[in-house]
matplotlib code that plots the C-alpha trace (Angstrom):
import matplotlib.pyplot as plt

x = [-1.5, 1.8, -0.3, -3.4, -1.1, 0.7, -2.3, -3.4, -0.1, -0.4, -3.6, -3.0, 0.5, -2.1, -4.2, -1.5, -0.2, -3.8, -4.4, -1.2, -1.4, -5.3, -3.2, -0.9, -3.5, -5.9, -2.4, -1.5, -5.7, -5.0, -2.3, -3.9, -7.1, -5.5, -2.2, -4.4, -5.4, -2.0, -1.1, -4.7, -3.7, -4.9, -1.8, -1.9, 1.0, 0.4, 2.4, 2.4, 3.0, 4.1, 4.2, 5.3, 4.3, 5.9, 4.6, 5.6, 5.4, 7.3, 7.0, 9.1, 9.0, 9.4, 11.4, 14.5, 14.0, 12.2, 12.6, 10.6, 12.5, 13.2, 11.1, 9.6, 7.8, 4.9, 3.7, 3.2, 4.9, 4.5, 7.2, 7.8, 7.7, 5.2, 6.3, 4.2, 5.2, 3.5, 3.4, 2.4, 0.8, 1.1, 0.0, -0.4, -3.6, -3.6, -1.9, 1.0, 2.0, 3.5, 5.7, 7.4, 9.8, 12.2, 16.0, 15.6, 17.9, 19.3, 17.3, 13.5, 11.8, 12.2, 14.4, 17.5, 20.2, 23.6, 26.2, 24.0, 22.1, 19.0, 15.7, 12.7, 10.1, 7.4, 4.9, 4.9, 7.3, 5.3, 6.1, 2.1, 0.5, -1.1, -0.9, -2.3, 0.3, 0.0, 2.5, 5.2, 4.7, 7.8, 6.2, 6.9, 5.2, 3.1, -0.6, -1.1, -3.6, -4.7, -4.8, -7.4, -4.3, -3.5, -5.8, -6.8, -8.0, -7.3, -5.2, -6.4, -4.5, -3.5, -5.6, -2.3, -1.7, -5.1, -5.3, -5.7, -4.8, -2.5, -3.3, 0.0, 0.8, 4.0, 7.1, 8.4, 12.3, 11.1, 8.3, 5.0, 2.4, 1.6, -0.9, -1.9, -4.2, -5.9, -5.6, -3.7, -2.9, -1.0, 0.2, -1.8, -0.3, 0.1, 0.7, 2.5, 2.9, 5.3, 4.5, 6.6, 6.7, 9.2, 9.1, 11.7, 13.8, 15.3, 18.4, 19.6, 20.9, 19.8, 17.6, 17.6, 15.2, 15.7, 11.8, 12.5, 9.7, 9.1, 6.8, 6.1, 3.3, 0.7]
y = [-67.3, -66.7, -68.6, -66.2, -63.2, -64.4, -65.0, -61.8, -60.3, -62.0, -60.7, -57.7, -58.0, -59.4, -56.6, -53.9, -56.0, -55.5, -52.7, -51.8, -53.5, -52.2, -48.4, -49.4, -50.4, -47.4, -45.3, -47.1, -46.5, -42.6, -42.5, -44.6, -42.3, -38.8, -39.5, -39.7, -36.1, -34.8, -36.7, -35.1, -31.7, -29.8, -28.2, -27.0, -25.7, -23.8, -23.8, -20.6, -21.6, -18.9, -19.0, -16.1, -15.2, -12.4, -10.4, -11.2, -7.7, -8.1, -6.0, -5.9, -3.8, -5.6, -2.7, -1.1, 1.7, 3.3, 6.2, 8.8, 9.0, 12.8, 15.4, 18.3, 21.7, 20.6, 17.3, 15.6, 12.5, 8.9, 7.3, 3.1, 0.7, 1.4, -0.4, -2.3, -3.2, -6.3, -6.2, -9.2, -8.5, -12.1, -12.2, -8.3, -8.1, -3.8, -4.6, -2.5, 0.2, 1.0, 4.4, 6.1, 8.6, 9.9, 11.4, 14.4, 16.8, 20.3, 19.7, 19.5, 16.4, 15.8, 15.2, 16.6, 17.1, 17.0, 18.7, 21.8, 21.5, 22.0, 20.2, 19.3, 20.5, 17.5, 18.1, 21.6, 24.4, 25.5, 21.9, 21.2, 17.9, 17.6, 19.1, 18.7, 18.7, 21.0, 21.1, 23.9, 24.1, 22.3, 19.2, 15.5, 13.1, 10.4, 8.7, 4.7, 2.4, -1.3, -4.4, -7.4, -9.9, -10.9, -12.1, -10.5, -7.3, -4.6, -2.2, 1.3, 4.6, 7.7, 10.6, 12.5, 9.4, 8.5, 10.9, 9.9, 11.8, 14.3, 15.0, 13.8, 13.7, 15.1, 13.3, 13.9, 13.3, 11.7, 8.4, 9.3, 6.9, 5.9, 2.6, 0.8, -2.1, -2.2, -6.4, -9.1, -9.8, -11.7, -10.2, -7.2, -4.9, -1.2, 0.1, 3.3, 5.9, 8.6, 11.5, 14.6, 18.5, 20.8, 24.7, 25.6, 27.1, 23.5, 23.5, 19.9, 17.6, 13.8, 14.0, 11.5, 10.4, 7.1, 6.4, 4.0, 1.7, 0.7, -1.6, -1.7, -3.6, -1.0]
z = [87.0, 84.8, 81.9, 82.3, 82.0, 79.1, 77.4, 78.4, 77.0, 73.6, 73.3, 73.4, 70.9, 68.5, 69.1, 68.7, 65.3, 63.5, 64.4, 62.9, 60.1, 59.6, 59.8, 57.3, 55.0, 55.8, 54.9, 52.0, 50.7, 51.5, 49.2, 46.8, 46.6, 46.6, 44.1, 40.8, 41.6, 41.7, 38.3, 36.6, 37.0, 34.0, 31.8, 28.0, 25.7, 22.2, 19.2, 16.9, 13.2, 11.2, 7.0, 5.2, 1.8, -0.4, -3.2, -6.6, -8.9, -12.4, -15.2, -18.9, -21.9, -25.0, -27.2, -26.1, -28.9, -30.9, -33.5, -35.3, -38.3, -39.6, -37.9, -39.8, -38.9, -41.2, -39.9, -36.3, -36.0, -34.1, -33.8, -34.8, -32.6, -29.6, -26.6, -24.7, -21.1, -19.4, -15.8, -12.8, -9.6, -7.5, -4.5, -4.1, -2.5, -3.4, -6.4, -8.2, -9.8, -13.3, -13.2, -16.0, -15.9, -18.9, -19.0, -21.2, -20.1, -18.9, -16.4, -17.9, -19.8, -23.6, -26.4, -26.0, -28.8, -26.1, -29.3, -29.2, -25.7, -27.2, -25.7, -27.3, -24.4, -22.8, -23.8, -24.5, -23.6, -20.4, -19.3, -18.8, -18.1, -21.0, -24.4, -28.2, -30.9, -33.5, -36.3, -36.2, -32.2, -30.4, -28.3, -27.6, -25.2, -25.1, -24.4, -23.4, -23.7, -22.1, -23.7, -23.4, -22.3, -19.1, -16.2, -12.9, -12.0, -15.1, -15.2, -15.2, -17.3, -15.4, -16.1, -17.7, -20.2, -21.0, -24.0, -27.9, -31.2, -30.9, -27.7, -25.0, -21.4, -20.9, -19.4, -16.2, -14.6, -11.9, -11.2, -11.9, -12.6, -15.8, -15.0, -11.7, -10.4, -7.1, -6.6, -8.2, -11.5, -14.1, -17.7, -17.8, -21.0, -21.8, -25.1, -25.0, -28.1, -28.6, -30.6, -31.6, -33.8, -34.0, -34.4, -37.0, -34.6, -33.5, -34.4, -36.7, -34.9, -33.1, -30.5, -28.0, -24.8, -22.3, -20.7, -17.9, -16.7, -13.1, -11.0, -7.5, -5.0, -3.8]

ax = plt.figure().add_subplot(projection="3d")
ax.plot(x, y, z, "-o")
ax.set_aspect("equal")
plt.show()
């Protein structure tokens, strides 16, 4: 009788162990299957990259003077040598802009003889835009023209400088356009002259103007 219930007992310790070690497994399987999910979660990251570029505008004037010699009530005169400013637009996608201004002085564009404070009016003594030199009649300014050099998009003369002859734009104290482009460009050239008369009310003397050049992007 004690053998039978041993046996019985075992029996039922060996049933107890599988079925223990069938849970393990069935655990161990659970975790098996499900973990990879966990690890496969979708994630993503960016990375901006960022690469500035700046605009390159240059420009340079290859005189730093020129004269007219004697002026006389009887004849218009141009003075020697014209300047010619070259200007670069890199990487301007509007392009840039050539300005002009001059120093003149007592307050108004010209010549301008500083012993006797007398001025030589630009272009005209009513101070206009634009005016055509005749000899005898006080007047100095200039007129500018473009160049084949260079490369890129050409530049184009403001309407108060695009004249010819004796016909000038007159100067002005402060920036005011004198050429501009609308996209890049390399070594594009203006060719400025200066032309001048006097009434014979100017008093002798030397006359003197500074024309500053300027370039900026668009």
């Amino acid at each position: 009788m004690k053998e039978k219930e041993n046996a019985i007992f075992y029996s039922i310790m060996g049933l107890v162990i599988v079925f223990a070690i069938i849970g393990w497994f069935l655990v161990i399987e659970t975790i098996h299957v499900f973990l990879p999910n966990y690890a496969g979660a979708d994630t993503s990251s960016a990375v901006t990259v960022t690469a500035p570029v700046s605009a390159n505008i240059s420009c340079s004037t290859d005189q730093t003077s020129s004269a007219f010699g004697t002026l006389a009530t009887y004849t218009i005169s141009t003075s020697t040598p014209n300047a010619s400013t070259t200007m670069s637009c890199v990487n301007s996608y509007a392009g840039c802009t050539l300005y002009i201004k001059d120093a003149g002085g007592g307050g108004n564009p010209g010549l301008w003889n500083s012993t006797s404070s007398v001025l030589i009016p630009s272009p005209n003594a009513a101070y206009s835009a634009t005016a055509t030199l005749v000899a005898g009649t006080s007047g100095y300014g200039i007129y500018a023209t473009t160049t084949a050099g260079g490369s890129g998009d050409t530049l184009t003369i403001a309407g108060r400088y695009l004249q010819t002859g004796n016909t000038i734009g007159g100067l002005l104290l402060t920036n005011t356009t004198l050429a501009s482009s609308t996209a890049t460009s390399t070594s594009r050239e203006v060719v400025v002259t200066h032309k001048a008369t006097i009434s014979a009310a100017v008093t002798a003397g030397t006359y003197n103007d500074t024309i500053t050049y300027e370039c900026t992007a668009n």
